[in-house]
C-alpha positions as CSV (number, residue, x, y, z in Angstrom):
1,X,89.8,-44.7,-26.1
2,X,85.9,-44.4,-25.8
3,X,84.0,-42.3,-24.0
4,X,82.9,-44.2,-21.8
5,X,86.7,-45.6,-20.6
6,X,87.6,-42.2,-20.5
7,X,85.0,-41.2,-17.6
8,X,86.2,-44.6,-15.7
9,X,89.8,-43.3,-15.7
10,X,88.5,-40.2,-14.5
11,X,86.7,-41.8,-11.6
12,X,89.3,-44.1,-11.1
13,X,91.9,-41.3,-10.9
14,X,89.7,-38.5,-8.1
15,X,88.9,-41.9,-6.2
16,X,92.4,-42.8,-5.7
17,X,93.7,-39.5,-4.8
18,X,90.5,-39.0,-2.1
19,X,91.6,-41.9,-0.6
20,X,94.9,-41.0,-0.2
21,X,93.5,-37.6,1.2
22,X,91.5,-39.1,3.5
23,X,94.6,-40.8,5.1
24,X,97.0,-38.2,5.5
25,X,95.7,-36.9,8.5
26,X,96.7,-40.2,10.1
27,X,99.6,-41.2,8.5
28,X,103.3,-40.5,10.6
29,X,105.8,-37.7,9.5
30,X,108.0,-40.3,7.9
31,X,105.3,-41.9,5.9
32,X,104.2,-38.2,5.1
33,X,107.8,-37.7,3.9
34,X,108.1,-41.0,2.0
35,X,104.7,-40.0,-0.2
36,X,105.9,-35.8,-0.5
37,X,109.3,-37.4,-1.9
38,X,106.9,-39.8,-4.5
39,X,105.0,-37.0,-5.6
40,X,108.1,-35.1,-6.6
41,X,109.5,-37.8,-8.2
42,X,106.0,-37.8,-10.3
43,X,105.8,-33.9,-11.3
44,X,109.6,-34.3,-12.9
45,X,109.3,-37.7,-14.5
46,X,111.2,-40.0,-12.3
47,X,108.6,-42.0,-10.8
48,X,108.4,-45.9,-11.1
49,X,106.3,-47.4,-13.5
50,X,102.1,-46.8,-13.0
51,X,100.3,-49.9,-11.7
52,X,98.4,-52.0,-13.6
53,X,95.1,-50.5,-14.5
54,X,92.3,-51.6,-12.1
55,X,89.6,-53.6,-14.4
56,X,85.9,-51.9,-14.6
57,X,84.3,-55.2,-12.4
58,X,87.3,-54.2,-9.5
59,X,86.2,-50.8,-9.3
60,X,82.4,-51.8,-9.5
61,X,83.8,-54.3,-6.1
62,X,85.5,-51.6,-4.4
63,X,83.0,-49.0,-4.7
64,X,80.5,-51.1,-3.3
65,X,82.2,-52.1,-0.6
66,X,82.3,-48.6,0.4
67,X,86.1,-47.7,-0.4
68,X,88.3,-46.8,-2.8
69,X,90.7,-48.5,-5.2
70,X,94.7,-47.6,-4.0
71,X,96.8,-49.8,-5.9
72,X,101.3,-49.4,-5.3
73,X,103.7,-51.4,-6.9
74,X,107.0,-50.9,-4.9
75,X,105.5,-47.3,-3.7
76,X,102.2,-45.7,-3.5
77,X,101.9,-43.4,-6.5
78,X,99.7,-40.3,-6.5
79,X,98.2,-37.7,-8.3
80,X,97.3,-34.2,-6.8
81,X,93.6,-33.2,-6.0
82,X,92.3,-30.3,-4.3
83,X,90.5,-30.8,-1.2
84,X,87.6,-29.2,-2.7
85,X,87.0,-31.9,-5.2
86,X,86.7,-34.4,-2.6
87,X,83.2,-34.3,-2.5
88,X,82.5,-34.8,-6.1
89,X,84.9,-37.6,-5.7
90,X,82.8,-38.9,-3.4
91,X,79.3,-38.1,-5.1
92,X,80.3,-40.3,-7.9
93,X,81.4,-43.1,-5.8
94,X,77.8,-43.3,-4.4
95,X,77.0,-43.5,-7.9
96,X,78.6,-46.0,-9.0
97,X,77.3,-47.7,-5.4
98,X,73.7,-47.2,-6.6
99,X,74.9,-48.6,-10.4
100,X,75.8,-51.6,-8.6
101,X,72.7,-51.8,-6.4
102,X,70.9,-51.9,-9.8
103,X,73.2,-54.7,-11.4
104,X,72.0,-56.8,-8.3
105,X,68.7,-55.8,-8.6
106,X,68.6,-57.0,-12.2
107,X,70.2,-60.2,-11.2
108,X,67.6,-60.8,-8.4
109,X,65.2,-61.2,-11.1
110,X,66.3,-64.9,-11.5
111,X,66.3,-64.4,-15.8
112,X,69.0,-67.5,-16.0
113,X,66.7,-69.6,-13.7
114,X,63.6,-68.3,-15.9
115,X,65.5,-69.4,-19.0
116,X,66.8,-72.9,-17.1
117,X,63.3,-73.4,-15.5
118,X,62.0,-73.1,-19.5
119,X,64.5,-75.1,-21.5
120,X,62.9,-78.7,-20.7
121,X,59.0,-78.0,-21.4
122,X,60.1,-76.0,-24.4
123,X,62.5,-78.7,-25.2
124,X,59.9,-80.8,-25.0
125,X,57.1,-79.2,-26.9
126,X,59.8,-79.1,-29.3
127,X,60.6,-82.3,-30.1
128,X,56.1,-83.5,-29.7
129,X,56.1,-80.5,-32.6
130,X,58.8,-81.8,-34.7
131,X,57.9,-85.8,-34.5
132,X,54.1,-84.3,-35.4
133,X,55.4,-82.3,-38.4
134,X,57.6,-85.9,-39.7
135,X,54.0,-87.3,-39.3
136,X,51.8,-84.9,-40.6
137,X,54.7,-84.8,-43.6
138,X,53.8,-88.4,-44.7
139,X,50.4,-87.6,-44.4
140,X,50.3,-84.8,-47.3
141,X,53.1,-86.5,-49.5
142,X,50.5,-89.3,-49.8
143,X,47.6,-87.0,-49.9
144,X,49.4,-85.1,-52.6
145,X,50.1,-88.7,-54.9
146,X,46.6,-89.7,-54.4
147,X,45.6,-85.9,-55.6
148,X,47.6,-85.9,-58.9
149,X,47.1,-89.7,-59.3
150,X,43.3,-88.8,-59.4
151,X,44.1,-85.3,-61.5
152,X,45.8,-87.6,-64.4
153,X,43.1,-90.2,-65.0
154,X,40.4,-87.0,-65.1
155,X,41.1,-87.1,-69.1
156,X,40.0,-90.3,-69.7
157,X,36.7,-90.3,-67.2
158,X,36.1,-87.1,-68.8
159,X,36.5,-88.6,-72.2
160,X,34.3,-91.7,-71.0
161,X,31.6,-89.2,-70.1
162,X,31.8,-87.5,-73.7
163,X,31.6,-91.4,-75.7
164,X,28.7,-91.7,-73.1
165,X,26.8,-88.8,-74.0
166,X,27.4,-89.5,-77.7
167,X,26.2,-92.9,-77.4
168,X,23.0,-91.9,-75.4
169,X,22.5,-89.6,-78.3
170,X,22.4,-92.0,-81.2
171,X,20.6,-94.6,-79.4
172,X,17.8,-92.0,-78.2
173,X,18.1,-90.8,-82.4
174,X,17.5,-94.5,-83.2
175,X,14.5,-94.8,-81.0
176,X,12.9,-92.0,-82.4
177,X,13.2,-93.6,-85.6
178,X,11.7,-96.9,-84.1
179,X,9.1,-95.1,-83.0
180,X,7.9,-93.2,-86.1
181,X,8.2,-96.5,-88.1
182,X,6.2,-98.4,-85.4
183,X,3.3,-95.5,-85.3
184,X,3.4,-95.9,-89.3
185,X,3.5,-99.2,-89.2
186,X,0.3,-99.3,-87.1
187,X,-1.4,-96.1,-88.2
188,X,-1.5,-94.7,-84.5
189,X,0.8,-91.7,-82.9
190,X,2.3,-92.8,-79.5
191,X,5.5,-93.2,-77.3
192,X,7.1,-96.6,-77.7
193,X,6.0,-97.4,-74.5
194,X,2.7,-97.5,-75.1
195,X,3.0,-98.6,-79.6
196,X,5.4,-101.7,-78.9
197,X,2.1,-104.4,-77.5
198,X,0.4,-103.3,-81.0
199,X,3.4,-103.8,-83.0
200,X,3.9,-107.4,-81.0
201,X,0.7,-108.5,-81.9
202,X,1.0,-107.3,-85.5
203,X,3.8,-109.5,-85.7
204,X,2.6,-112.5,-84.2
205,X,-0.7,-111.8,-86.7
206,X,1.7,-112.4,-89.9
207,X,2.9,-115.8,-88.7
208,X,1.1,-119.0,-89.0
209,X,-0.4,-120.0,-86.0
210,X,2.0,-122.8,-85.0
211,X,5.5,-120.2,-85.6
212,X,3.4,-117.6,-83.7
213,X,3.2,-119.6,-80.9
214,X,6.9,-120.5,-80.8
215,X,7.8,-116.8,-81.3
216,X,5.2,-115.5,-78.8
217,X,7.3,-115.9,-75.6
218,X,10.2,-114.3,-77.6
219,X,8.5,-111.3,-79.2
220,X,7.0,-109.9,-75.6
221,X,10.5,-109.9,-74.0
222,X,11.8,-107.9,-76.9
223,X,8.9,-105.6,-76.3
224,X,9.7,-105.3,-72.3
225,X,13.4,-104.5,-73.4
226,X,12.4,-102.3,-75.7
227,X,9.7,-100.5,-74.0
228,X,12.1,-99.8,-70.7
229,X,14.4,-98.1,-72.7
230,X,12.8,-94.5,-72.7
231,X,12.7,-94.5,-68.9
232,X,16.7,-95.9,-69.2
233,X,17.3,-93.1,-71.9
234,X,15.5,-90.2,-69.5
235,X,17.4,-91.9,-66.1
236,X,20.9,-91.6,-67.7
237,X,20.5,-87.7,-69.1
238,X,18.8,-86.2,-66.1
239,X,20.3,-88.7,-63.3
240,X,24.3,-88.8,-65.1
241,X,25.0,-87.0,-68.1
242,X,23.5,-84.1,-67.1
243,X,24.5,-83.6,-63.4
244,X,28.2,-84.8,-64.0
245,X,28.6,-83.3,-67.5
246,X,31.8,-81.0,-66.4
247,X,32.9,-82.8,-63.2
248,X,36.0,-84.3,-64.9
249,X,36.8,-81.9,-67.1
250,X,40.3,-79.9,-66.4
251,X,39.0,-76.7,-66.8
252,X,35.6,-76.5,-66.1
253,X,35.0,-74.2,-63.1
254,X,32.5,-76.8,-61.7
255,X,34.6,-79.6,-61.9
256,X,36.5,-81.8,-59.8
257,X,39.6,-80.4,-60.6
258,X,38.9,-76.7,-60.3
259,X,36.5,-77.0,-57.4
260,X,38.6,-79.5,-54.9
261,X,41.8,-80.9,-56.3
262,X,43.4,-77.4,-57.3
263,X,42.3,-75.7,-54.2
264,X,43.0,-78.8,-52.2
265,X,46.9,-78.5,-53.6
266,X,47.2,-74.8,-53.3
267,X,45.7,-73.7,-50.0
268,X,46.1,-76.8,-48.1
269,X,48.7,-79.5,-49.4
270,X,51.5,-77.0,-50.4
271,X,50.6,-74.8,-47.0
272,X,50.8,-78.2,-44.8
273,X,53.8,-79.0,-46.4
274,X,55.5,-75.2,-45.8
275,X,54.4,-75.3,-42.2
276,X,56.4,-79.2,-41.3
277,X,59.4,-77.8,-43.4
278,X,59.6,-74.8,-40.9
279,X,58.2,-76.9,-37.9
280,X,61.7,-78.7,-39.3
281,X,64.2,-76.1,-39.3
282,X,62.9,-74.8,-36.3
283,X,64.0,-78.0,-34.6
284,X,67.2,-78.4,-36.3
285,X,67.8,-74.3,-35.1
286,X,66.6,-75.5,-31.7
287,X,69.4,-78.3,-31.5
288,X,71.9,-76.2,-32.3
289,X,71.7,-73.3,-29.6
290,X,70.5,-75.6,-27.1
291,X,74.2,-76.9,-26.3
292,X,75.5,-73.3,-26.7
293,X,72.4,-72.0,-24.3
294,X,73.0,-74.4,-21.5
295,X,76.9,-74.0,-21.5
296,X,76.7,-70.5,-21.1
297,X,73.7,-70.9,-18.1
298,X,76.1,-72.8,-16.6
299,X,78.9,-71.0,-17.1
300,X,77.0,-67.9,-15.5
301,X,75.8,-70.1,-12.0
302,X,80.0,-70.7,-12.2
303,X,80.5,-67.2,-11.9
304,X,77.7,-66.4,-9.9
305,X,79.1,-68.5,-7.6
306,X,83.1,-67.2,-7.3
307,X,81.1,-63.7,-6.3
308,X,79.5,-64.9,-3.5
309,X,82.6,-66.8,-2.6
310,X,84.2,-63.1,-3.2
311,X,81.4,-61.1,-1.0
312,X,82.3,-63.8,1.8
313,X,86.3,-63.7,1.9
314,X,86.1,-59.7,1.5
315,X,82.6,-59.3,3.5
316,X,81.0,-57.1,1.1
């Protein structure tokens, strides 16, 4: 037996026995007679069977109706106490009045109708959260394809960039050349730009007159190609080559992949995709205690209910 069900069967036992007290005065002889002849029967073992123990919620009833629990099965049956422990009896029957004030103060604070008034908004929010989250789901599942789609084909761009590089490099080597051999050629020391209408008209000076003039047109828009492609040459390093030299590389820290896809992934994809997974469980967790929750809410307004049937039969 606990503690605590110990003190109740203490209370329960001076309660009893002041109540009985308290009548005595005004009970007749016979009746006196009748209870001297139980208590006997008590102190040498013959009395009939104790009554069934009075439950914690009966007690609560009684003492706050103002009286004491007296319960007889076929005879009253009593224990002795002195008349001077009637007022401690007494004292801790006011107690247990004021414990039950507070459990009706407690109730008055409406927590079930708090918790009822809450379940649909939250309910609500609830399911706007968890359609959001299925939503938001497909969102980063494609985000994260199109992010490692684009991470896989970064070899190959990258390895685009590299041919082009090493392509812009030979050709600019070859022009050089072209250019030496021109300024030879004419005994002067110039960029291409400026050598290539000298080495046209050298040309056209070697043919006879009649295949110079067929080859004229066709000589001066080789020199036009040939004299844009220094500004073509200085366009691709400093406008592509240059600026975009690591952006599809892997592992460069100032390319695509280090600077946006990877951190793209790692702080925001696989975050995102954490947060619906809980957004998720939360709901499925929510669906499962909301049947329990309501059940029980209306299992308490049931019970709520018998009291104040109870307080109205009894008038307490």
């Amino acid at each position: 037996m606990s503690t605590q069900e110990a003190w109740r069967n203490r209370v329960h036992r001076k309660a009893r026995a002041a109540r009985i007290i308290q009548h005595l005065e005004r009970v007749d002889d016979a009746t006196l007679e009748h209870i001297d002849a139980l208590i006997q029967k008590a102190i040498t073992g013959d009395a009939p069977p104790p009554p069934p123990r009075a439950t914690r919620r009966d007690f609560l009833r009684a003492a706050a109706a103002g009286g004491m629990l007296v319960a007889t099965t076929g005879g009253l049956a009593v224990w002795q106490l002195g008349f001077g422990r009637l007022d401690a009896a007494e004292d801790e029957a006011a107690a247990l009045h004021g414990l039950v004030d507070l459990h009706e103060s407690m109730a008055a604070t409406d927590l079930d109708g708090a918790v009822a008034r809450t379940i649909p908004p939250l309910d609500e929010q609830i399911d706007a959260l968890h359609a959001a989250a299925a939503s938001l789901h497909d969102g980063i599942e494609q985000e994260r394809a199109a992010l490692t789609g684009f991470q896989s084909d970064l070899p190959s761009l990258h390895a685009a960039m590299q041919w082009l590089q090493q392509a812009s490099a030979t050709l600019a080597q070859r022009m050089l050349a072209l250019e030496n051999s021109v300024d030879a050629l004419l005994g002067v020391s110039g960029p291409l730009t400026e050598t290539m209408g000298g080495l046209m008209g050298w040309v056209l000076g070697q043919l006879p007159p009649q295949e110079a003039a067929a080859a004229h047109e066709a000589l001066e828009r080789t020199g036009e190609v040939v004299s844009a492609l220094p500004e073509l040459m200085e366009g691709l390093y400093t406008r592509v080559l240059e600026p975009l030299q690591d952006t599809f590389s892997q592992h460069a820290a100032g390319g695509l992949n280090q600077r946006l896809i990877v951190p793209t992934l790692t702080d925001v994809i696989e975050p995102a995709a954490a947060l619906t997974a809980q957004v998720t469980l939360l709901s499925a967790v929510w669906e499962e205690t909301l049947l329990p929750l309501q059940r029980a809410l209306s299992e308490r307004e049931t019970i709520r209910t018998h009291i104040r049937q109870y307080e109205a039969d009894h008038n307490v």
